[in-house]
MIDRENGU-417164 format. One line per field, with one value per residue: residue in three letters; residue number from 0; x, y, z of N, C-alpha, C in turn. Coordinates in steps of 0.1 Angstrom, whole numbers. Layout:
nugu c(ALA,...)
tormi c(NUM,...)
nX c(X,...)
nY c(Y,...)
nZ c(Z,...)
caX c(X,...)
caY c(Y,...)
caZ c(Z,...)
cX c(X,...)
cY c(Y,...)
cZ c(Z,...)
//
This chain:
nugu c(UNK,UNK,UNK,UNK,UNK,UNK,UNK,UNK,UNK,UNK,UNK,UNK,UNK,UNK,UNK,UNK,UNK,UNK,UNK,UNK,UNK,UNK,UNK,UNK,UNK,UNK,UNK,UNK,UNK,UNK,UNK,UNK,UNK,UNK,UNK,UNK,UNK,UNK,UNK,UNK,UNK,UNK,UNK,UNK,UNK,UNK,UNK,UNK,UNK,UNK,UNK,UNK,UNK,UNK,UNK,UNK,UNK,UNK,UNK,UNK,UNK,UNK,UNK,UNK,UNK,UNK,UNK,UNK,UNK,UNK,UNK,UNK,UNK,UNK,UNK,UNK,UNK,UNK,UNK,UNK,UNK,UNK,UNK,UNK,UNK,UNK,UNK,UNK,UNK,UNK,UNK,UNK,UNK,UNK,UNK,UNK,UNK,UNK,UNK,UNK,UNK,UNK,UNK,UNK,UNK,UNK,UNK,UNK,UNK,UNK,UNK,UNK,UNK,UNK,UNK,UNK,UNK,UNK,UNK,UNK,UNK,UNK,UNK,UNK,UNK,UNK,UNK,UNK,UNK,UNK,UNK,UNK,UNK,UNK,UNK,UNK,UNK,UNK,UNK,UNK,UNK,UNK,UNK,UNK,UNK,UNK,UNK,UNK,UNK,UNK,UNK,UNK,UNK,UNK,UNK,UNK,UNK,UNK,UNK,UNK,UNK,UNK,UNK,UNK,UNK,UNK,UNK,UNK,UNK,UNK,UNK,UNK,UNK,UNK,UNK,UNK,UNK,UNK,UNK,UNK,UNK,UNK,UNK,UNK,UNK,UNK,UNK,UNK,UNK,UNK,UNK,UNK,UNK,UNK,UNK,UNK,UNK,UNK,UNK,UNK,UNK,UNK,UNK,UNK,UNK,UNK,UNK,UNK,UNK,UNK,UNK,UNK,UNK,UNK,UNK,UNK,UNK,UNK,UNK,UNK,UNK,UNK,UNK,UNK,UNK,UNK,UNK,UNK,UNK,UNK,UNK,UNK,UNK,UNK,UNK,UNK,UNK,UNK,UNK,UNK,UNK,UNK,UNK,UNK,UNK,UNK,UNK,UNK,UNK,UNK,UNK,UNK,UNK,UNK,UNK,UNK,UNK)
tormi c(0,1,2,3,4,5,6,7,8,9,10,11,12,13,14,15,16,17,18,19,20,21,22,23,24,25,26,27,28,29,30,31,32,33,34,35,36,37,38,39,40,41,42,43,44,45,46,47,48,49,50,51,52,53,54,55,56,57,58,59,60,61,62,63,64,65,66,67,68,69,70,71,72,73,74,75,76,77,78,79,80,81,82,83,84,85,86,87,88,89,90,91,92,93,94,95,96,97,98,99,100,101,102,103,104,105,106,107,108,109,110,111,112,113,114,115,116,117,118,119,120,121,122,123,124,125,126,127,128,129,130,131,132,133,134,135,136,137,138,139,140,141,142,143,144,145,146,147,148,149,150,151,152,153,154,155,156,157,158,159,160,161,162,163,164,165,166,167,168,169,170,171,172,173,174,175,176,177,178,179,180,181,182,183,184,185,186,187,188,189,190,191,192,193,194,195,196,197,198,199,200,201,202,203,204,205,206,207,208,209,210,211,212,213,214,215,216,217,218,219,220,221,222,223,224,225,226,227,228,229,230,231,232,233,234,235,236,237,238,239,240,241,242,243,244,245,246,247,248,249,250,251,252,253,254,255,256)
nX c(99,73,66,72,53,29,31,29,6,-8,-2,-12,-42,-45,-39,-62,-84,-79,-82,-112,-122,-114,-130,-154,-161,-155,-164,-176,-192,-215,-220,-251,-262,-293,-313,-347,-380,-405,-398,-407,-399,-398,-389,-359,-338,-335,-320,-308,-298,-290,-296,-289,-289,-278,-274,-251,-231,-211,-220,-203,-184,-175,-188,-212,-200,-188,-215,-233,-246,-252,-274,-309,-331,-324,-328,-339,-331,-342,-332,-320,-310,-305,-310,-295,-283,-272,-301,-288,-272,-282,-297,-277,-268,-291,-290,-265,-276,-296,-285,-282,-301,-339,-351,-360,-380,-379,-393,-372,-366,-347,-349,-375,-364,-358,-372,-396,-416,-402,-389,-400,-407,-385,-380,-404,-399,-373,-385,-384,-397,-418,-420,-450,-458,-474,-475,-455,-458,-440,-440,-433,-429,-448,-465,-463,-460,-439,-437,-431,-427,-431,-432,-435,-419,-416,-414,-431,-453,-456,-460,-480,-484,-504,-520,-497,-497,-523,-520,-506,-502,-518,-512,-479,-445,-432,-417,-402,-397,-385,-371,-371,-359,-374,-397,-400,-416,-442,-448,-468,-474,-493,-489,-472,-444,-416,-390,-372,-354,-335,-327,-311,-305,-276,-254,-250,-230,-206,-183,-176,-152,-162,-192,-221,-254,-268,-267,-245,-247,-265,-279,-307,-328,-357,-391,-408,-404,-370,-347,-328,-305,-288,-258,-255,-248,-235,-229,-249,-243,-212,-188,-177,-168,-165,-162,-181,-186,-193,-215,-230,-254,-258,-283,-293,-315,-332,-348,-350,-339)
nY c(-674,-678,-695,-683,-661,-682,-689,-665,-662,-677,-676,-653,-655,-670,-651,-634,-653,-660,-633,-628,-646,-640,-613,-628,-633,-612,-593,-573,-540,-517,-487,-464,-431,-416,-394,-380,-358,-363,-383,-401,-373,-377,-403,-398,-417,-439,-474,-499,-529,-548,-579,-590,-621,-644,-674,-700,-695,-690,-667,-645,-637,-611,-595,-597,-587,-559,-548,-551,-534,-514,-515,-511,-529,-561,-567,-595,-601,-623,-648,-667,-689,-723,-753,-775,-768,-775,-770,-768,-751,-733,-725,-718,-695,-677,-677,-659,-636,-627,-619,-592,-578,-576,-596,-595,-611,-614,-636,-650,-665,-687,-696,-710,-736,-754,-773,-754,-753,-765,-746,-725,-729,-731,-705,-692,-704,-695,-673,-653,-628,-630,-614,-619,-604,-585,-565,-545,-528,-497,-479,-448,-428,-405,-412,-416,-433,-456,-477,-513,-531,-562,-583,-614,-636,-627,-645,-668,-655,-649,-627,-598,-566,-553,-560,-562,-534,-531,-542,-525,-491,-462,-439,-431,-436,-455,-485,-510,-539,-561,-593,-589,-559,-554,-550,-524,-516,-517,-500,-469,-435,-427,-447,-437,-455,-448,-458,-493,-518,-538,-573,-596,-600,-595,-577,-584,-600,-610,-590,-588,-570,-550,-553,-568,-588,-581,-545,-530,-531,-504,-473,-456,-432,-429,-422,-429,-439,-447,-462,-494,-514,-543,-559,-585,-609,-635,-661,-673,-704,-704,-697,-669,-635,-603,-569,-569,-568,-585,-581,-563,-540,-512,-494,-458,-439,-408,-377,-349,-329)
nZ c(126,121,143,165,165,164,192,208,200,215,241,243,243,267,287,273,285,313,321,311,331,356,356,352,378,398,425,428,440,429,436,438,442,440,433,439,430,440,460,496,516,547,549,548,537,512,511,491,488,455,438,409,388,399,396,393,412,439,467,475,505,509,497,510,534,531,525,548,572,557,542,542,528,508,476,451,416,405,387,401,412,389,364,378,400,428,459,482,481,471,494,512,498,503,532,534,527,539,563,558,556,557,528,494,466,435,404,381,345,349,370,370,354,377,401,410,427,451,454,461,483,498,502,516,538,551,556,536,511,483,452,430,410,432,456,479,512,525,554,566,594,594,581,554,518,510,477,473,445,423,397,381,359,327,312,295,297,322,336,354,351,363,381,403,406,414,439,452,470,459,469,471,467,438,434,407,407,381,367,337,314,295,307,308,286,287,309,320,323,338,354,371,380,394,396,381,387,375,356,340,312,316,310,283,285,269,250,221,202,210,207,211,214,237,257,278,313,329,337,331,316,312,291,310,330,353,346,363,350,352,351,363,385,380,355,324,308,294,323,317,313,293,288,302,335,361,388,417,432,450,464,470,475,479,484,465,434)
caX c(89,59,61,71,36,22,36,27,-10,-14,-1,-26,-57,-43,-40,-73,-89,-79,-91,-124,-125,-115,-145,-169,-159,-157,-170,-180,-209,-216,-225,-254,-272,-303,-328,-366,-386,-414,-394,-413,-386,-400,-379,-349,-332,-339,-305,-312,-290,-297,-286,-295,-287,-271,-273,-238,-221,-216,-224,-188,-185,-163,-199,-219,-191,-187,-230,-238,-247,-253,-288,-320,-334,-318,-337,-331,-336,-347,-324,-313,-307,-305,-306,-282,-273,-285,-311,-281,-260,-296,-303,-264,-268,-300,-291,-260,-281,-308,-274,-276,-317,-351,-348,-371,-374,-387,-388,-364,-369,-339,-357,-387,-358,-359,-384,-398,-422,-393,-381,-408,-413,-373,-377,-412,-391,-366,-389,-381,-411,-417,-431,-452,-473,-475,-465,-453,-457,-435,-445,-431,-438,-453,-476,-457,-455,-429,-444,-424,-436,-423,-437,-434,-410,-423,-412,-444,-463,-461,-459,-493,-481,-518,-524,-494,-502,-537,-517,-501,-508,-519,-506,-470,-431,-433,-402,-411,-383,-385,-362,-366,-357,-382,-410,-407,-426,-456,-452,-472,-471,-503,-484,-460,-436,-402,-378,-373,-348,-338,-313,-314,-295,-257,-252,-242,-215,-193,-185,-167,-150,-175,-201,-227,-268,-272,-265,-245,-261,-266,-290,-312,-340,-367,-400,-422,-394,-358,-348,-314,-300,-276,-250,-261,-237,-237,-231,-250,-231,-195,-181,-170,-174,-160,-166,-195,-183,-197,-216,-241,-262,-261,-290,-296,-328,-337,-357,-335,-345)
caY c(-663,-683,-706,-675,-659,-691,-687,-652,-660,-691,-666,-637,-659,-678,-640,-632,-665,-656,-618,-629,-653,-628,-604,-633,-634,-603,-593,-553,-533,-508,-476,-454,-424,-413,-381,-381,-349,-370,-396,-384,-368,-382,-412,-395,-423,-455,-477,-510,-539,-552,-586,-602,-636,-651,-685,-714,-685,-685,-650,-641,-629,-600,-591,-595,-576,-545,-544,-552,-523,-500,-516,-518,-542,-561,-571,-604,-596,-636,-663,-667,-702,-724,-761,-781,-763,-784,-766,-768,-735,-719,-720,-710,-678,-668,-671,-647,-620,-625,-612,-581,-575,-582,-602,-593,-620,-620,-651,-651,-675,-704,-699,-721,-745,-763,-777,-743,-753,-769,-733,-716,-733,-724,-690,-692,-715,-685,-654,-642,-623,-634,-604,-623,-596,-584,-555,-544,-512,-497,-466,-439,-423,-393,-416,-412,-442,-460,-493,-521,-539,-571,-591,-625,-636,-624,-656,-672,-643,-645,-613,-589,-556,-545,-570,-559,-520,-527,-539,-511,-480,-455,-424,-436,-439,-466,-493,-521,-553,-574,-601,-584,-548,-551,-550,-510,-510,-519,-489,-457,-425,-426,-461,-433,-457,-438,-468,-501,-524,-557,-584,-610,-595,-602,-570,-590,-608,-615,-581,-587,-557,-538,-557,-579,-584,-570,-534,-530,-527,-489,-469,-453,-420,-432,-412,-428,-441,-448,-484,-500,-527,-552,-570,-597,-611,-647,-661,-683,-708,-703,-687,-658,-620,-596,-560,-568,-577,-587,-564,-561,-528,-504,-478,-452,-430,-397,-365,-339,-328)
caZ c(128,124,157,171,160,168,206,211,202,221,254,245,243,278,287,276,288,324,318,314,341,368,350,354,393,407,438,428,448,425,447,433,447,434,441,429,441,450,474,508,525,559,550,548,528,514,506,485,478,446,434,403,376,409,390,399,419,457,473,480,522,509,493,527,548,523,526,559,582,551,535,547,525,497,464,445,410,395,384,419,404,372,359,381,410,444,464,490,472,469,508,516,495,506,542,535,521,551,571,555,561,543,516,485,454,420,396,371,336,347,381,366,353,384,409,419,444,463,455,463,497,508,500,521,554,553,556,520,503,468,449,420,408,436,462,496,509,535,558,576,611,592,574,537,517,495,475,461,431,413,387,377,348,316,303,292,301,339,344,357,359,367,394,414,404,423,452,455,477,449,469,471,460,435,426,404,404,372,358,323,318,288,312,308,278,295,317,315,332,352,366,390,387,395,392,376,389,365,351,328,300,317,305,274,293,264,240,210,194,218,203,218,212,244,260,292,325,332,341,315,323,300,292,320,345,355,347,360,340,362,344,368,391,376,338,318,293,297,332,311,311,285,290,310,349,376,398,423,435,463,455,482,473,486,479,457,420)
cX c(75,59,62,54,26,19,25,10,-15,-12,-7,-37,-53,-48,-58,-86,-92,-89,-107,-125,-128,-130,-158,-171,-157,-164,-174,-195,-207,-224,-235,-265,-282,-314,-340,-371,-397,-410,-396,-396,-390,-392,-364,-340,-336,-331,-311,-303,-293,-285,-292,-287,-279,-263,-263,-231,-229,-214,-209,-190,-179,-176,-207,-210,-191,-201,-238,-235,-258,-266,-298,-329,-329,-331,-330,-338,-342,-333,-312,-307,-305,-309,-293,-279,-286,-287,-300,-275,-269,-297,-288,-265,-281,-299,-275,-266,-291,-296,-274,-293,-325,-345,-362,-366,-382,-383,-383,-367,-360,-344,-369,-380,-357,-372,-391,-407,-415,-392,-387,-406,-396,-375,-390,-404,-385,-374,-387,-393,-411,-429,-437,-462,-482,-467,-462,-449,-451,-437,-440,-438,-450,-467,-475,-450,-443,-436,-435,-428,-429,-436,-432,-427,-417,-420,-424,-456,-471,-463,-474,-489,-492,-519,-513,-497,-519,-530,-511,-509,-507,-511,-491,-461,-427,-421,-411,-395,-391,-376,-358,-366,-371,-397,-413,-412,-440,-461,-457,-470,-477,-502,-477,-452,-419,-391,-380,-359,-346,-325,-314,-306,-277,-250,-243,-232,-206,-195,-176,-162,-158,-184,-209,-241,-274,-262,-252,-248,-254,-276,-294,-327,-346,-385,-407,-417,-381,-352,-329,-318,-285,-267,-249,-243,-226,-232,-238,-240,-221,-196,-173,-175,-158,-164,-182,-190,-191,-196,-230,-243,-264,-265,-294,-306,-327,-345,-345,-345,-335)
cY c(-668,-689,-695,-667,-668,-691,-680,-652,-669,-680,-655,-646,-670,-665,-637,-640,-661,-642,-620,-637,-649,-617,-611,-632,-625,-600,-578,-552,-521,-495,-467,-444,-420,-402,-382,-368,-351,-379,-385,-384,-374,-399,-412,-401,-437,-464,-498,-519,-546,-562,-593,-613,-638,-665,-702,-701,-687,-672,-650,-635,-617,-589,-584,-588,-559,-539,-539,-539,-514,-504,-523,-528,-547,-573,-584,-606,-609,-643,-663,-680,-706,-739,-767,-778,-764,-767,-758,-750,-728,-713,-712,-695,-674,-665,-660,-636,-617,-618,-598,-577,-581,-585,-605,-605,-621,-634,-644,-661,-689,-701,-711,-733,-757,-768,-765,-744,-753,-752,-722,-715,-733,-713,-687,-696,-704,-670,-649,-644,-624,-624,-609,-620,-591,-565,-554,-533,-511,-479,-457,-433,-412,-401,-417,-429,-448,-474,-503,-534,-548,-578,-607,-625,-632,-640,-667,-669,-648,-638,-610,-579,-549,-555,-566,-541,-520,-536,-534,-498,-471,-444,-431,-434,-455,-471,-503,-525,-561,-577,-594,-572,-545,-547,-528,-507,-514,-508,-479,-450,-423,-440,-452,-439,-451,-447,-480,-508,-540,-562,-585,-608,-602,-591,-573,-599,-610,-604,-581,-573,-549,-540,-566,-578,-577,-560,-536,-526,-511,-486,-457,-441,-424,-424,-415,-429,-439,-461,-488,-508,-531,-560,-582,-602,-626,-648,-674,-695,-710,-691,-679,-647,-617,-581,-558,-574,-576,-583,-573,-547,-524,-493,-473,-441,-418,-387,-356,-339,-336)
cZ c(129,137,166,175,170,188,214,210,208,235,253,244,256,288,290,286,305,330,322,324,354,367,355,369,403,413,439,432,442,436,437,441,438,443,429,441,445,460,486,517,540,560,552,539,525,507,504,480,471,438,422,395,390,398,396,409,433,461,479,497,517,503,504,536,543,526,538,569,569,543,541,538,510,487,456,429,398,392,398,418,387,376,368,397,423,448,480,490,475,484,512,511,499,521,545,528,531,558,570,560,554,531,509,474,450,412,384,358,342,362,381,358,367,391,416,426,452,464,462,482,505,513,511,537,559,555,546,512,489,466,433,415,421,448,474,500,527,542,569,588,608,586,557,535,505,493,470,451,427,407,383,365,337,309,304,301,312,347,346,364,367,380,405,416,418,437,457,461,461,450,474,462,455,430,422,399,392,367,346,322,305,295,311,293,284,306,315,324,341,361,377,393,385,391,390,380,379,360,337,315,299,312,291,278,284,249,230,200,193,215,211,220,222,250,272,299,326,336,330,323,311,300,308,335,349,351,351,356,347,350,353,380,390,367,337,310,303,308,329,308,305,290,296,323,353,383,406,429,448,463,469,473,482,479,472,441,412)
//
């Protein structure tokens, strides 16, 4: 009875082992629509692929085929990298996300684990806009604008949400990309900004009897803004997700209450 026992839990935790493995590696495009009754309707729609904690992971094709046609620009939400992982992997995944359109990128904290000038000066070779406290405003035929805002890692307070705030169009539909979802305490309501895009969490990646210090990614209506939260598409540590998989973002915007 006991070796039996013994058996039986050596094949559930082989079981589980696997479980999470598949979790850490999936290839899901989370689909979300969204209405704001300020987005100017002279846009008609604005559809955003949103990738963050990339980290040792290669961008799957089954990712880039599913996307491709259906987003005008996709966002890269920081740890695009890590510690370790040649410069080689970095450029491969950034030129399948250029396949899909503009390519936006904030810094992440294991982003400043490596050589990030080298890092900087790919992401520069390639055409990809690093938003670091900074913004980029994009404008309709009517003249109606939408702005997009990122910030620098908060991790040893590199962020300046005011600095990209003033390069922001004031009259505008504001998004603000940061690495940390904590950056919405710093937000207020005369900032306007409507949505918050962010990572770094992993949405907990590994939830013990539904437990785990952090949340999972969702999306959250908070007094001032909207904030998603990515469970990242990556893992830290051990290549293992628990009730937290592996996702990436397909947000389509429009006007609607």
């Amino acid at each position: 009875m006991g070796i039996l026992f013994v058996i039986l839990f050596i094949i559930g935790g082989i079981l589980l082992l696997l479980y999470m493995l598949r979790e850490a590696f999936l290839n899901n495009v989370v689909e979300h629509e969204m209405s704001f009754p300020d987005f100017p309707a002279s846009f008609g729609k604005l559809t955003i692929f949103f990738i963050s904690d990339i980290h040792k992971r290669n961008i799957s094709d089954t990712i880039i085929n599913q996307v491709k046609g259906k987003a005008d620009i996709v966002i890269i939400g920081g740890d695009l990298t890590e510690k370790g992982v040649p410069f080689e992997k970095v450029k491969a995944n950034l030129l399948k996300l250029k396949q899909i359109g503009p390519v936006y990128f904030v810094w992440g904290n294991n982003d400043y684990e490596v050589d990030y000038h080298k890092l900087d000066a790919i992401l520069l070779d390639l055409g990809i806009k690093v938003l670091a406290n900074t913004a980029v405003t994009f404008e309709s035929m009517e003249g109606d604008k939408v702005c997009l805002l990122g910030v620098d890692s908060l991790h040893e307070d590199r962020d300046r949400l005011d600095l990209a705030l003033l390069d922001a169009e004031k009259q505008s539909f504001k998004i603000l990309v940061s690495h940390y979802p904590s950056i919405t305490g710093k937000i207020l309501s005369q900032h306007e900004i409507r949505l918050v895009l962010s990572g770094h969490t992993h949405g907990g990646q590994i939830h013990i009897l539904g437990y785990s210090p952090h949340e999972r990614g969702k999306i959250k209506k908070l007094e001032n803004t909207v904030l998603l939260i990515s469970n990242g598409y990556g893992t830290t540590a051990l290549p293992l997700r628990l009730g937290a998989p592996a996702e990436s973002h397909l947000i389509t915007l429009r006007k609607g209450s």
